[in-house]
C-alpha positions as CSV (number, residue, x, y, z in Angstrom):
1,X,25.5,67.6,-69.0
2,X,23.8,67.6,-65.4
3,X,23.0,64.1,-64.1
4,X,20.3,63.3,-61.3
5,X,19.8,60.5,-58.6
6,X,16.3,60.5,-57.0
7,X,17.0,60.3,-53.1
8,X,14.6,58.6,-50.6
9,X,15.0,62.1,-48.5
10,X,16.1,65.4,-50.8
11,X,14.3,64.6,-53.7
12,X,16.3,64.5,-57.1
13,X,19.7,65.0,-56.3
14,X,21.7,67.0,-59.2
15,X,25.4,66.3,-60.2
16,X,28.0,67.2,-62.7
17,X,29.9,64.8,-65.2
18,X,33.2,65.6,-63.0
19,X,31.1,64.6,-60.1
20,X,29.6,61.2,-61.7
21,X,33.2,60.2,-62.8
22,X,34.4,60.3,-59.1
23,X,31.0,58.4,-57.9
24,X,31.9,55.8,-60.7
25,X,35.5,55.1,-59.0
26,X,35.8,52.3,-56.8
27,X,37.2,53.7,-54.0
28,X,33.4,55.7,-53.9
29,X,30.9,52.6,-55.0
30,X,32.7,50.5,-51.7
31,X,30.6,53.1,-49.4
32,X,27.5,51.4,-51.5
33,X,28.3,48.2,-49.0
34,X,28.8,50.2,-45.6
35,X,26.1,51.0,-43.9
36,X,25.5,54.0,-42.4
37,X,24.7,53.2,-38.7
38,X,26.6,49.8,-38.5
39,X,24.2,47.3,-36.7
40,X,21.0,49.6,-35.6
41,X,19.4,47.6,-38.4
42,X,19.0,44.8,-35.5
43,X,16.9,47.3,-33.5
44,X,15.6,49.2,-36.0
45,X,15.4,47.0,-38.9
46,X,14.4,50.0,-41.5
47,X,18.1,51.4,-40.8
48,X,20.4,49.6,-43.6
49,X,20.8,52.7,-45.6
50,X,24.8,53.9,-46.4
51,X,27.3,56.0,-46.6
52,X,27.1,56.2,-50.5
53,X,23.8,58.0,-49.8
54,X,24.5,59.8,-46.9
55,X,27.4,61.2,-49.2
56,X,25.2,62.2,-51.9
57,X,23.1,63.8,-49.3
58,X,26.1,65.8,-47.8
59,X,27.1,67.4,-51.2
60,X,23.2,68.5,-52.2
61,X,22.8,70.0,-48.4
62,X,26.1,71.9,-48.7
63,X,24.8,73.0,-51.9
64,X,21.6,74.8,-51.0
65,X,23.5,76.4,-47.9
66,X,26.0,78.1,-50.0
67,X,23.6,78.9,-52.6
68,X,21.5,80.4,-50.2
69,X,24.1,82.0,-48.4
70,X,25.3,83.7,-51.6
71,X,21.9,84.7,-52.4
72,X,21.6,86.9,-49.3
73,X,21.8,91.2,-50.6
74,X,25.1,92.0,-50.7
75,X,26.8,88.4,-49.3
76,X,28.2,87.7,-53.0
77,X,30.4,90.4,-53.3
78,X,31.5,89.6,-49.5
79,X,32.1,86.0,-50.4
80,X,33.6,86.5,-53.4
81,X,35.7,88.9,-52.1
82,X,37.0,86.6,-49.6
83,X,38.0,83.9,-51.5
84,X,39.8,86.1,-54.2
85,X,42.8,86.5,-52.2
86,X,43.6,82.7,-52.5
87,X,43.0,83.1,-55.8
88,X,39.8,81.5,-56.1
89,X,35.6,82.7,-57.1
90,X,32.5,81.4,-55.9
91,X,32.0,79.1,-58.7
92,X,35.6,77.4,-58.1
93,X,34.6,77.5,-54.1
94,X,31.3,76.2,-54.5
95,X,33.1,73.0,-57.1
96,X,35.3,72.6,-54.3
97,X,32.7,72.5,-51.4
98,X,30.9,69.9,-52.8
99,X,33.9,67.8,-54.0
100,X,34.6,68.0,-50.3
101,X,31.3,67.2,-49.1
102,X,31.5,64.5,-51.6
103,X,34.5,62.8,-50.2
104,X,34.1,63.1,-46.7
105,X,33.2,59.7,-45.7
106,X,35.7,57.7,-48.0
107,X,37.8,56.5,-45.0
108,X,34.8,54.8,-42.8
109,X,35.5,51.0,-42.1
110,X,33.5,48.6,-42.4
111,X,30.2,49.3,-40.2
112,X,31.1,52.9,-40.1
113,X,32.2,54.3,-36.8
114,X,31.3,50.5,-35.5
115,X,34.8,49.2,-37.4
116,X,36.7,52.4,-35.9
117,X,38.6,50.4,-33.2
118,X,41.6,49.4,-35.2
119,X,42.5,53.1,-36.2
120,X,45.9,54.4,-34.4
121,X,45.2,56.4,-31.1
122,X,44.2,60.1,-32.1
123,X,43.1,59.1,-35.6
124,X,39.5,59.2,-36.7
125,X,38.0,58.2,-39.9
126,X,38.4,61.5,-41.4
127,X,42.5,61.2,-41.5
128,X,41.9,57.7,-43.7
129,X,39.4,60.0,-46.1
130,X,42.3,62.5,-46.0
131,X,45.3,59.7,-47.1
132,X,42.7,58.3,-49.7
133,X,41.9,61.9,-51.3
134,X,45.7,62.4,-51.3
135,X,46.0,58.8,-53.2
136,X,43.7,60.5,-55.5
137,X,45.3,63.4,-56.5
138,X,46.9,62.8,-59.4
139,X,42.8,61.9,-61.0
140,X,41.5,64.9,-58.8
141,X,43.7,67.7,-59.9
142,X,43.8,66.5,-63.7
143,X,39.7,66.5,-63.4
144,X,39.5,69.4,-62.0
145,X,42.3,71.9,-62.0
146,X,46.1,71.7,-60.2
147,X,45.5,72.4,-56.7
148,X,42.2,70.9,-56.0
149,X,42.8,68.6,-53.7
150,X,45.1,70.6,-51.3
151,X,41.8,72.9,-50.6
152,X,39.4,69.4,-50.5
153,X,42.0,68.3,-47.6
154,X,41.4,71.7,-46.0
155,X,38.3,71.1,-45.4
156,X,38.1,67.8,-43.9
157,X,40.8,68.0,-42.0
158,X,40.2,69.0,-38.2
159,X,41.5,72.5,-38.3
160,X,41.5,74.6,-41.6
161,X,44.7,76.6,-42.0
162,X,43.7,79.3,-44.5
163,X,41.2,81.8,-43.0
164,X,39.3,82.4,-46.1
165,X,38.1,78.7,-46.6
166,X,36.3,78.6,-42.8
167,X,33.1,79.5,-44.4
168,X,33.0,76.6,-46.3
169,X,34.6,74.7,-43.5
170,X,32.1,75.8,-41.3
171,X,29.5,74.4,-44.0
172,X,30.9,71.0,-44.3
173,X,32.1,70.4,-40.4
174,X,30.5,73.1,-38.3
175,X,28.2,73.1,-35.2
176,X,24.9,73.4,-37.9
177,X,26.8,72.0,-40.6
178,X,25.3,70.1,-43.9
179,X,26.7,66.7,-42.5
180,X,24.8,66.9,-39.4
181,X,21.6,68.0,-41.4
182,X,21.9,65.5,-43.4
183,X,22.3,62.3,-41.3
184,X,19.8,63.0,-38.4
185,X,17.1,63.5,-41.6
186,X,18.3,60.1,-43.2
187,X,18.9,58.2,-40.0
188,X,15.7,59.2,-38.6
189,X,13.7,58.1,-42.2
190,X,15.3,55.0,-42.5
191,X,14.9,54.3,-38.7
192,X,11.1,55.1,-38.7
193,X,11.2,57.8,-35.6
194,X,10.7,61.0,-35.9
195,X,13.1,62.2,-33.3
196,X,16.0,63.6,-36.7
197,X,13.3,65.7,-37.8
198,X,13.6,69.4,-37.7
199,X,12.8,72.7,-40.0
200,X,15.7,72.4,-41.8
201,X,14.3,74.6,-44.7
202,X,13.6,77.3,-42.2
203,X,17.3,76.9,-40.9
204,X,19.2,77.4,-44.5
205,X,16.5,80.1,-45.2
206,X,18.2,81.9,-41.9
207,X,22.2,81.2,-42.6
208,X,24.1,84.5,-43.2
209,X,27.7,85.6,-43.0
210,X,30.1,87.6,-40.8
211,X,33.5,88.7,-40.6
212,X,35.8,86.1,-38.6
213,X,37.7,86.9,-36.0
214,X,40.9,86.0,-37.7
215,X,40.2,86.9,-41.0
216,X,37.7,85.2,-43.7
217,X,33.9,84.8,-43.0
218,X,32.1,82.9,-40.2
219,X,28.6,81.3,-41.0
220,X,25.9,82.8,-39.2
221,X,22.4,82.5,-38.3
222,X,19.6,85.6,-38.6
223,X,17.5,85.7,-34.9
224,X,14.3,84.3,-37.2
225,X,16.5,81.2,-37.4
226,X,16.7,80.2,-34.1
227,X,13.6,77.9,-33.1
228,X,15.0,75.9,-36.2
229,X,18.6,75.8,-35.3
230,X,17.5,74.8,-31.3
231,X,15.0,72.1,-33.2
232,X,17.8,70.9,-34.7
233,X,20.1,70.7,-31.0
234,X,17.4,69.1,-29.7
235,X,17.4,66.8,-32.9
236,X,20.8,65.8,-32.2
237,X,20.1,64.9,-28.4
238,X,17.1,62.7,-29.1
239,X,18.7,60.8,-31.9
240,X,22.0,60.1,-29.9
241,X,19.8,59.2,-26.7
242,X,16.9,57.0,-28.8
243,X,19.1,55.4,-31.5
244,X,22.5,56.1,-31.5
245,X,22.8,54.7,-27.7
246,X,20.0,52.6,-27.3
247,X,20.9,50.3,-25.4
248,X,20.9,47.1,-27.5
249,X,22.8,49.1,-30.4
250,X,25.5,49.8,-27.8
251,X,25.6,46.4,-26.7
252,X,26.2,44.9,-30.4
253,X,28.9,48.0,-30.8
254,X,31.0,46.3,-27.7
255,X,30.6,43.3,-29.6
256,X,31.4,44.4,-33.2
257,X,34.8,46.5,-31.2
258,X,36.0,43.9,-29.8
259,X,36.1,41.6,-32.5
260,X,37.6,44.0,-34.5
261,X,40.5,43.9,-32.5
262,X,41.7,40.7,-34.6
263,X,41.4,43.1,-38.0
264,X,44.8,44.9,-35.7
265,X,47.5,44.4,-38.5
266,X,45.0,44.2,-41.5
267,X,45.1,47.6,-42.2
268,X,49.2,48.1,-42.2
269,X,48.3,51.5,-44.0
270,X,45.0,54.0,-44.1
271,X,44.8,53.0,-48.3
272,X,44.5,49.2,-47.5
273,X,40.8,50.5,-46.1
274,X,39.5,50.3,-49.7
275,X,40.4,46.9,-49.9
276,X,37.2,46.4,-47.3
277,X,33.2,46.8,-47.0
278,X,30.9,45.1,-44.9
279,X,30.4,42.3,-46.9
280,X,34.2,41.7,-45.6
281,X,33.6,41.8,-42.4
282,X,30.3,39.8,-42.4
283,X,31.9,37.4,-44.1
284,X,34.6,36.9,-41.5
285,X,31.7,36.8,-38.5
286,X,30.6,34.1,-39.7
287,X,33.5,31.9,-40.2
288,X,34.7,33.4,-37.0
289,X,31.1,32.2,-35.5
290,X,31.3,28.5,-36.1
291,X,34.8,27.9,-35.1
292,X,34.6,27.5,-31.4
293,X,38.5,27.9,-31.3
294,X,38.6,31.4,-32.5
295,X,39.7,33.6,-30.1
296,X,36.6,36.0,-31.0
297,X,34.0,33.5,-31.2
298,X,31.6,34.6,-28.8
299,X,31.8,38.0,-30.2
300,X,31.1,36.5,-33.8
301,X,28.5,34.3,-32.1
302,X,26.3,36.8,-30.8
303,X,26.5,39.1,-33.5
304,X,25.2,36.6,-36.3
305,X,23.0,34.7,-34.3
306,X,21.6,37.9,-32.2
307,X,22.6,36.5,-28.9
308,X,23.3,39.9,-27.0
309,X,23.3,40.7,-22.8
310,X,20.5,41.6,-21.1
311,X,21.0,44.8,-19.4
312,X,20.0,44.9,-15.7
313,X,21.0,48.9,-14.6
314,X,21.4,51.8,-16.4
315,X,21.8,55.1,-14.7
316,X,20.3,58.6,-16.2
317,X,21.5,60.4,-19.2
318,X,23.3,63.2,-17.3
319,X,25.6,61.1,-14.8
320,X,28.1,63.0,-12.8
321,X,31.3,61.7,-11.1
322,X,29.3,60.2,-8.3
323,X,26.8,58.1,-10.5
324,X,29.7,57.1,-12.6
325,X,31.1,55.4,-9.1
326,X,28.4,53.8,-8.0
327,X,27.5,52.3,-11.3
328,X,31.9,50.6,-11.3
329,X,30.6,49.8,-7.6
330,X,27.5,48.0,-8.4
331,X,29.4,46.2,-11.8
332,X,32.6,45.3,-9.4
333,X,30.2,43.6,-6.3
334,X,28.1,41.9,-8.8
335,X,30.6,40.8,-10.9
336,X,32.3,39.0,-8.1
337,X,28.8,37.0,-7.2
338,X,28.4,36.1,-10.7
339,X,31.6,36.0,-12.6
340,X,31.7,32.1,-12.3
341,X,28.7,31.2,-14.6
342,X,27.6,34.7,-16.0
343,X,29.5,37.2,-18.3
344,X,29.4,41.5,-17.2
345,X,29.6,44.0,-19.1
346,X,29.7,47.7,-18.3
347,X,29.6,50.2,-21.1
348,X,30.4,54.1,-20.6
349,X,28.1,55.9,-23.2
350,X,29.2,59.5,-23.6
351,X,28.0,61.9,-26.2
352,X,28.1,65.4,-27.4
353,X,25.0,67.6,-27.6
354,X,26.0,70.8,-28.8
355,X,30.2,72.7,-28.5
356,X,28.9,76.4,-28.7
357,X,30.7,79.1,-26.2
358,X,28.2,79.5,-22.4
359,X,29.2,82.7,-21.3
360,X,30.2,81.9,-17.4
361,X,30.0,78.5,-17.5
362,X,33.7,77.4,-19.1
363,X,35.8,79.0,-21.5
364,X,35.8,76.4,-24.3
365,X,33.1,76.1,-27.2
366,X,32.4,77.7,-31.1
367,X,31.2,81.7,-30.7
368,X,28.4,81.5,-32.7
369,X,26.7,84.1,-33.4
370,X,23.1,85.6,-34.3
371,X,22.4,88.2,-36.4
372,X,19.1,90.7,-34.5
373,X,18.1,94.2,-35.5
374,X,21.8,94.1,-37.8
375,X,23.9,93.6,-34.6
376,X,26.0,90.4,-34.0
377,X,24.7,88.7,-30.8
378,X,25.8,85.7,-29.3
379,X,23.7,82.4,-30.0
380,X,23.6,81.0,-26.0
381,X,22.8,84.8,-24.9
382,X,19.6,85.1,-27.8
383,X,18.6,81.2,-26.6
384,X,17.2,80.4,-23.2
385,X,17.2,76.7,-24.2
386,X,20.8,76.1,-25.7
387,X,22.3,78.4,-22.8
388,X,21.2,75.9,-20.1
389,X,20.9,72.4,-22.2
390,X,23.9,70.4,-21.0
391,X,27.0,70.1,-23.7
392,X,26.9,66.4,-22.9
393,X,25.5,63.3,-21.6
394,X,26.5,60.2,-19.8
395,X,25.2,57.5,-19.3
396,X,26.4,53.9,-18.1
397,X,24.9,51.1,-18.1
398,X,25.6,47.0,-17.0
399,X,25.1,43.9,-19.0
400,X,24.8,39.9,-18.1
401,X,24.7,37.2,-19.7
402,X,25.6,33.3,-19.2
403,X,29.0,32.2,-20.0
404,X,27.3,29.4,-21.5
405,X,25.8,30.4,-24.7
406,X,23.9,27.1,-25.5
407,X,21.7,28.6,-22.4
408,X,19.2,30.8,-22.1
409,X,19.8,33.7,-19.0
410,X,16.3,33.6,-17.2
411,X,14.1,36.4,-17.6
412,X,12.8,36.2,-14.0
413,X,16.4,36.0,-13.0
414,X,17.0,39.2,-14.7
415,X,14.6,41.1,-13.0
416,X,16.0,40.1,-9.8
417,X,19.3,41.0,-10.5
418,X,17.7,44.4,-12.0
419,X,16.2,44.5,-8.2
420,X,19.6,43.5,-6.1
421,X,21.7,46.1,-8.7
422,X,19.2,49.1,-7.3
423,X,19.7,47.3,-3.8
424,X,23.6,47.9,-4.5
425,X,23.3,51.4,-5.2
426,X,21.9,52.3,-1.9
427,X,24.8,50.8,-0.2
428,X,28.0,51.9,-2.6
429,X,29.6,54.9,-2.5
């Protein structure tokens, strides 16, 4: 029997009884109570969508790719071919894919990447989806067939170990992968802008496959592709500069961080994360924001009641050493004229645009590669615009706020200290 879900951005989404049994389990219904982007809903009050969802939305993106991919003339054979010699065909592959694509978000925290501060150094969210799929197995491998999981694991973890399962790696967690696809679509809906928005149709139409460099198959993109895959760059940069690090979203994220610092010890192992959702943690804000002796009360405080810093410098979006300097300057010398009645904050907001290979300009990045006139051309060689657009930006930015939070910070002050913070600049070094 094939069940369906209508979706607020693909349509009807299509899944399998094997499928709705694993939606039905409880470790999947908790990502029904954590939201996707944490609290952008306070500046974008359309954004309270989650990761159940966004999930959903993963595993019907994946989908089309690989069923496009293995529609391509002769790209069949190639895949199957592939994935024969670990024993497995294109229906087991494509089972497997979208288990994957499925599970992949399992081990967010509450607030999603907002709750992330109490993971171990080195540790992301994706090594708590890992331990919670390996929990699992025992249900996993009986539902589907002995093994399962240990290819599921593959793909989510960091590096894949078996050449032949990159494609569908590459699919999942790659530089135009169907995670990607899928959240700048649904964040930009649900946030009302229109900056996620890009051809994506065009973009799946265009995915082919190569032969890896060290064996299996590397996704690919035909040259009548590229406009769609540089929308989708571009995509990524405006959502992370207009939303994802807007400047009062990143103020309530060094809020919501720092009071998760007393959830240290909660989580004694990754499995424990099931245990918790957002109604958890707003439930604790709140107690925590009415008891003036808890050690995180102001952070509780502003959360709940919206009480966040005003911020009165911000450099640009592409910072360099120098920029970052004088922005610690101006934050040291104005923190030592106002510490006494006003609180500073200085927040470091670094993000990634794109990781593909610039011939000349470093030796790091994917080699990804576009497919013109049947030869295999480098992607930042056949695009002008992804060759010179920056891999990153940086930007910082400074906060204040009264100590005092039963007072209001002056507006006219603000724009003074906004005034003596440029004053500053001129003078550090």
């Amino acid at each position: 029997m094939v069940n369906k879900i209508r979706d607020s951005v693909h349509g009807f989404i299509y899944f399998s009884d094997k499928e709705k049994e694993i939606i039905d389990w409880p470790e999947f219904q908790r990502l029904r109570y954590i939201k996707q982007l944490a609290l952008t809903n306070y500046v974008y009050p359309g954004a309270v969508h989650t990761r159940f969802e966004h999930s959903l939305g993963v595993m019907e993106m994946s989908s089309r790719m690989f069923d496009r991919l293995c529609s391509k003339p002769g790209a069949y054979e190639i895949i199957d071919k592939s994935l024969s010699k670990i024993d497995l065909n294109v229906d087991k592959a494509k089972e497997i894919l979208r288990l994957a694509s499925l599970m992949h978000d399992m081990g967010h925290l509450p607030f999603s990447h907002g709750g992330e501060a109490i993971i171990p150094q080195g540790k992301k969210h994706e090594d708590i989806s890992i331990s919670i799929i390996e929990y699992l197995r025992p249900k996993l491998d009986k539902l589907y067939f002995e093994g399962v999981t240990k290819f599921v694991v593959q793909l989510i973890q960091k590096e894949v170990s078996i050449p032949e399962l990159k494609l569908l790696k590459d699919i999942i967690s790659g530089s135009i992968d169907a995670d990607r696809m899928d959240y700048l679509l649904r964040d930009s809906h649900h946030c009302g802008v229109d900056y996620g928005y890009f051809d994506h149709k065009r973009l799946i139409e265009s995915l082919t496959v190569i032969e890896g460099i060290n064996g299996g198959l590397d996704l690919a993109i035909e040259h009548g592709g590229i406009h769609a895959l540089e929308a989708l760059i571009l995509a990524r940069y405006y959502m992370f500069t207009q939303v994802y690090y807007h400047r009062t979203r990143r103020i309530y994220d060094y809020y919501l961080k720092r009071y998760m610092e007393s959830w240290k010890g909660k989580i004694d192992n990754f499995i424990n994360v099931t245990k918790y959702d957002d109604i958890s943690l707003i439930n604790e804000l709140r107690k925590s924001s009415q008891d003036t002796n808890d050690a995180y009360f102001s952070y509780a405080y502003r959360i709940c009641n919206r009480r966040h810093h005003s911020m009165i410098y911000e450099t640009s979006e592409f910072t360099d050493g120098i920029d970052r300097r004088k922005a610690e300057g101006i934050f040291k010398r104005m923190s030592n004229i106002y510490s006494d009645d006003y609180d500073l904050v200085i927040d470091h907001g670094k993000g990634s645009i794109h990781k593909f290979f610039v011939e000349g300009k470093d030796d790091a990045g994917e080699e990804f590669y576009v497919i013109r006139n049947n030869r295999e051309c480098l992607l930042t060689k056949e695009s002008h615009i992804v060759r010179e657009m920056p891999k990153q930006f940086y930007v910082v930015r400074i906060y204040i706020d009264t100590k005092d939070m039963s007072k209001e910070i002056d507006k006219k002050f603000v724009s003074e200290l906004r005034q003596e913070a440029l004053k500053i600049e001129k003078e550090v070094r």
